[in-house]
Every structure is written in C-alpha cells, then in structure tokens.
N, C-alpha and C positions, 0 to 999 in steps of 0.2 A: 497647546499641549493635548495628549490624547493617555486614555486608560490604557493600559497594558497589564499581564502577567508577565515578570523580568523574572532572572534568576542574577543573581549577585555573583554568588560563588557557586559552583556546581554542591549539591548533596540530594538528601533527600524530599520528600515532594513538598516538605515543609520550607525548601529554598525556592521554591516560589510565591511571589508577595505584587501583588498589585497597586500597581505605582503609577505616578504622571511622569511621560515620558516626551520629549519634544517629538510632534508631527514627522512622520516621516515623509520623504519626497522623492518622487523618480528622477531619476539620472538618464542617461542616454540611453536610449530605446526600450526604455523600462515605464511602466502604468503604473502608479498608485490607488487603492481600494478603498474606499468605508467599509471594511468587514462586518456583514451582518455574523455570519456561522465562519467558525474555524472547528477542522477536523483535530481530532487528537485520537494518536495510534501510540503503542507499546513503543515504535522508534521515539518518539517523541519525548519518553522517560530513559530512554538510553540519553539523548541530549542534555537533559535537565543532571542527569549525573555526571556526566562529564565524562562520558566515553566516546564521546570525539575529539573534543579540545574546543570549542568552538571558542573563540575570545570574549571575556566578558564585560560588561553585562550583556547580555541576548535575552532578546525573545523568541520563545519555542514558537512552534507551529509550522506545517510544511503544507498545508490546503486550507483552503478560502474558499468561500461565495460572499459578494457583494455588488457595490456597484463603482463604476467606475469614477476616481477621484479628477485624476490630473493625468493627462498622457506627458512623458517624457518626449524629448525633441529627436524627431524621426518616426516615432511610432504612426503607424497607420491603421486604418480595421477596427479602433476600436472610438468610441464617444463619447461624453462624459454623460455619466449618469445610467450610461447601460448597464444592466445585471451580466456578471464575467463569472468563471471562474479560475483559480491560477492557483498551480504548483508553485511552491515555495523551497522548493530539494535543489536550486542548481546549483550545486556548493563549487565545483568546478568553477564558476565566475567568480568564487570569493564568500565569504557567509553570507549567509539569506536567511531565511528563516525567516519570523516576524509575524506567526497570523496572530497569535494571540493578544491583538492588538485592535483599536478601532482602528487605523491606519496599515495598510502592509503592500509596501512594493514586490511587484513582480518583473522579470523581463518578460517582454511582449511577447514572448515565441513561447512562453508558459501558462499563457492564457488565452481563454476562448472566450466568445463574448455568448451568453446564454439565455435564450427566451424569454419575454416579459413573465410568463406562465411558469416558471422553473421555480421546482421546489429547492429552492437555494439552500436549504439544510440536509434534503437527502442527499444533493450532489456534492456537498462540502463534505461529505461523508465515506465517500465513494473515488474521490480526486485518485489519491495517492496508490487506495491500494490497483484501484482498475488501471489504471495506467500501466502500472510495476504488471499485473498479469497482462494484459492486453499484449503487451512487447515482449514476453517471457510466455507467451503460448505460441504468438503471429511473427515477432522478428528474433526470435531463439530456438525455440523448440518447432516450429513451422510445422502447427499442428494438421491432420491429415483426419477427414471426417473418417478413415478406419483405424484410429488409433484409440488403441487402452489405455487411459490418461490415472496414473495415482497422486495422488494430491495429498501431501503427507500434513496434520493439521487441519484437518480439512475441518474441524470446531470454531477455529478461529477465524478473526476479522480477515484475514489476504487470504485465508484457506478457503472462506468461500466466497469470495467469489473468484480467485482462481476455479473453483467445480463451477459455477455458474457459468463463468464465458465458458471451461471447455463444451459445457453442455451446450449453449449458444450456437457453435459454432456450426455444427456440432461433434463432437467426440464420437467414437461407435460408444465406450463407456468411460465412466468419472468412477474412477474408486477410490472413496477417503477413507483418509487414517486417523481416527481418534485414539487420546488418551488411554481412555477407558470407559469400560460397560458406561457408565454415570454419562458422559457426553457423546454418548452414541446418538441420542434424541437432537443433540442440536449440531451434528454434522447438516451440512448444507443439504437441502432436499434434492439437490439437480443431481447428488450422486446417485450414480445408479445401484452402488455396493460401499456398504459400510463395513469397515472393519477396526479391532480394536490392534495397536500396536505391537501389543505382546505378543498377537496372534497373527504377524505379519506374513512368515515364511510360510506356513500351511495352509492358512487364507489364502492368499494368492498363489500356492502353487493350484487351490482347487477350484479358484476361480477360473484361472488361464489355460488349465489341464497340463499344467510347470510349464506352459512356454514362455512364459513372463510380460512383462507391459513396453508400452511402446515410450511411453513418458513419463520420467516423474517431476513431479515438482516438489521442492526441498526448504521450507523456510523452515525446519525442526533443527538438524543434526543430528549428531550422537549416532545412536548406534541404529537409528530407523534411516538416518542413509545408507549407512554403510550396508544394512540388508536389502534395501530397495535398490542400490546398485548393483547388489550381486542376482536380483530379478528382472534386470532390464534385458526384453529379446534383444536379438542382433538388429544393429542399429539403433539400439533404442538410444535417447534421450535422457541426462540427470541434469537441471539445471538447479542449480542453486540459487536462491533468494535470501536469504540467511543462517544463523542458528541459534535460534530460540534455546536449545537445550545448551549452549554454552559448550558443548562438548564437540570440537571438531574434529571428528576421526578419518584419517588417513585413510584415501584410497589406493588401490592399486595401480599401478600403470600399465602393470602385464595382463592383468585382467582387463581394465579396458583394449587391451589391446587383441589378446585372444577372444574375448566375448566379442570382440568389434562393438564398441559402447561407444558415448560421448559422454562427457562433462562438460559443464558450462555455470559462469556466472553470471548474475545479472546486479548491478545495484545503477539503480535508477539515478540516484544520487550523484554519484562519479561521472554519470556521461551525458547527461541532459542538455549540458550545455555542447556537446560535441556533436549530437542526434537532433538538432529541433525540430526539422522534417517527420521525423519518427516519433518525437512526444506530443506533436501539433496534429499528428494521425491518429494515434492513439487518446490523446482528450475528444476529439471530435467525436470517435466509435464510441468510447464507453459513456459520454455526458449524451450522445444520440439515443444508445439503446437503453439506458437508466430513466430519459426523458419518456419516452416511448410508452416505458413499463417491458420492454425485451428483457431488458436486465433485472431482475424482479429482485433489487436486494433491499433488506426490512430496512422498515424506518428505525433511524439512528435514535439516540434518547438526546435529548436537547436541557440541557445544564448550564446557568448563569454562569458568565466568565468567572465571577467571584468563588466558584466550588472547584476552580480548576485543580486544584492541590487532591480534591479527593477523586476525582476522574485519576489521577495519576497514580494515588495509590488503590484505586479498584485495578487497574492493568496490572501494579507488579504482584498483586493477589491474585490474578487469576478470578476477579470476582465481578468484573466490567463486564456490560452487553457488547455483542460485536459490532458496535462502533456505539461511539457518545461523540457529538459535536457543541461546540461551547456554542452559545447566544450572547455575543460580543456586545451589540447595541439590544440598550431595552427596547 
C-alpha cells in the first residue's frame, strides 16, 4: 500500500484526504515512480472540483520527479533507480493523473530520465507548465527572434515562464500583462515591458507606435483577449492556453480575416498522446535549460504532502507562490 492525496467526490479542497491506496503498477510501455516532488498548478484544482469528470476516486497530480520504480514490458531508455521526470496530462490514453502519490505511472514517451545532480524539486516544478509553453512558442506560434511577444498574465506561474523561454529564445521583445499596479513587481523579470491590463490598448499602441505585436499568448480570457487580438500586426499570432478569467469572449472571423491574424489552441492534455515526438522534445529542451540554470525559474516552495488541501486553497485565492511542489516522501 502506498500514501496518497484521493479525492472521493469532486468539491472543495477540503475533498482531499490522505489515504492508503494499493501500489500502482505500469502496464504496457508505461514506467512506475517513487515520487519524491509532485508539482501542483491552478489545473490541478480545476480536477479536484470536478471540471473535467475524471472518474472517481483519483488522484490529482500531472508532474513528478523521482526515481524509477518498475519499467512496464517493452519500455526501453529507462533503469530502475534512475532519477526521471514524467508528465502525467495524457488523458487522450485514458485518466492518468496520479503524482500525488508515493507511487505514480507514467507512459514512457512522458518521461525523461534526469541527472544524478538534478534538483528533483525545481524540475517537478517546471514539468508541466515549460512543456505547455515550449510547444505553444516553438510548435504553434514558431517564434521568430524578431518578434513582439505579449504574454498576457504574465504574474503568474505559465505566465512566466512563457516571458522566460520567449526571452530565451530570444524574442526581440516579451511584453506582460498584469492585473494591476500591486503585481506589477512580480511580472517575470525577462519582460522587457510591463504593463497593467486596464491599460492595454494605449500601452501597446505606444509601445509599438499602433503597429501592434507579433504574438500573444492567452492563458487569461475575457476581455484582454479579445483586445489583444484586436493588436495583433498582420500575421500575427493569438494562441490560446486557456481562461483563467472564465469569461470566454467571441472573436471575430472577419476580423481575423481582414487583419490577416491567426488563432490557435493549444491544450497539452488533449494531444500528448497523439504528439510524443514533440512532448519528448520539448521535456528534453526545458529539463536541459532549467538544469543548466538557462532557464532561471525561482525555486518552488516545497510543502509536506499532508498540507496539500491548503496549497490548493492558496491557488483558488490567488495567494500561492508561483509554483509550490508537494515533498511526497519524508
């Protein structure tokens, strides 16, 4: 039997309870973990309330660092005992999910096996959302070192480090979009231009001198897409990652069509299992350049699996660091 965080019935973050749960075990071309760090993101509280459906009981968690348990029959590349780390989103083969566990299967093509020296807690930290941007700058938006990149959100955890890789890359400029004056200070520093949302339209008409930006990236909604697609230059780029604000507002079609714009989605989740080429590229690039120190993103705050319940309600307050990772085993 191994500890876990389950959720029984979907509600609120008080419907998670730590319980014995039988061992989990790989299946065919799928590796099994001893989870040292499991990451926990804002999706992660969407799950626990029951805005996907997942069946229950589940366990949350969609990133891991540990070491490698038991390889399923067929796997290759990986050893037992090696330090890995593995995406847990390929809901496409069926539910997965599972870090918040001592025990959690991955399929093979969602993990990479990771340095003896690897800070297993920053990269557990870092899995989900650098991957989601990696593939939504390099296999979506096919970012261009002369591109104006806005990063809407750019306060929170995917919001920077989406500004980090584009900087990385590099972008000619990263311009984020905060809330307000208050989190202006913890927009990502790799922006080159900070701006507060209210003040979207005249910011950037005077940033760009009105020609507008070449890419936005979108995990918000409401009504800072819908004005960030009416600034995109010709050809620019809107990709969506989600919406934070709940408010999904209608775009245009003639307008993209007269502006000569694109739209595009991305959810990581839906096509992992369709892409593994492309999410085995992408864990390589961002677990390389995070290893490195390229990727300069802060250390995570590290919380006993037993606090998991208030990790989850710091995210739906808005009152979490940009990222917290559970400490699974003592």
């Amino acid at each position: 039997m191994m500890r876990a965080a389950i959720v029984k019935t979907p509600g609120p973050a008080e419907s998670l309870e730590i319980a014995e749960v039988p061992d989990a075990a790989p299946a065919e071309g799928e590796l099994s973990i001893e989870v040292q760090f499991a990451g926990v993101g804002f999706v992660d509280t969407l799950f626990r309330a029951g805005a996907f459906g997942l069946p229950t009981p589940f366990v949350p968690g969609i990133e891991v660092t540990g070491r490698v348990r038991e390889l399923g029959a067929g796997v290759t590349g990986f050893a037992v005992g090696q330090p890995v780390g593995a995406l847990l989103n390929d809901f496409g083969r069926g539910a997965r999910a599972g870090g918040y566990a001592e025990i959690a299967v991955a399929h093979a093509s969602m993990a990479i096996p990771l340095p003896e020296d690897a800070d297993l807690a920053r990269i557990a930290g870092v899995l989900v959302n650098g991957v989601t941007a990696w593939m939504a700058l390099h296999d979506l938006a096919r970012l261009r070192v002369d591109d104006d990149v806005l990063v809407l959100g750019a306060s929170g955890g995917l919001g920077g480090v989406l500004s980090r890789l584009a900087a990385v890359h590099p972008a000619r400029r990263v311009i984020g979009v905060v809330g307000s004056e208050a989190k202006r200070a913890s927009a990502a520093d790799a922006c080159t231009d900070v701006i507060v949302g209210a003040d979207l339209i005249p910011a950037l008409d005077a940033l760009t001198d009105g020609r507008g930006v070449d890419v936005v990236i979108d995990p918000v909604g409401g009504e800072l897409r819908a004005q960030a697609f009416e600034r995109l230059a010709p050809f620019g780029r809107l990709l969506v990652l989600g919406n934070a604000s709940g408010q999904d507002r209608a775009l245009s079609g003639d307008a993209a069509f007269y502006g000569t714009r694109q739209v595009m989605g991305f959810s990581l989740g839906g096509v992992a299992h369709l892409v593994p080429h492309q999410v085995r590229t992408a864990l390589s690039a961002v677990v390389g350049l995070t290893h490195r120190g390229v990727l300069r993103e802060p250390a995570p705050s590290v919380v006993p699996l037993d606090d998991v319940a208030e990790v989850h309600r710091a995210l739906e307050n808005r009152s979490a660091p940009p990222k917290t990772v559970l400490a699974v085993r003592a």
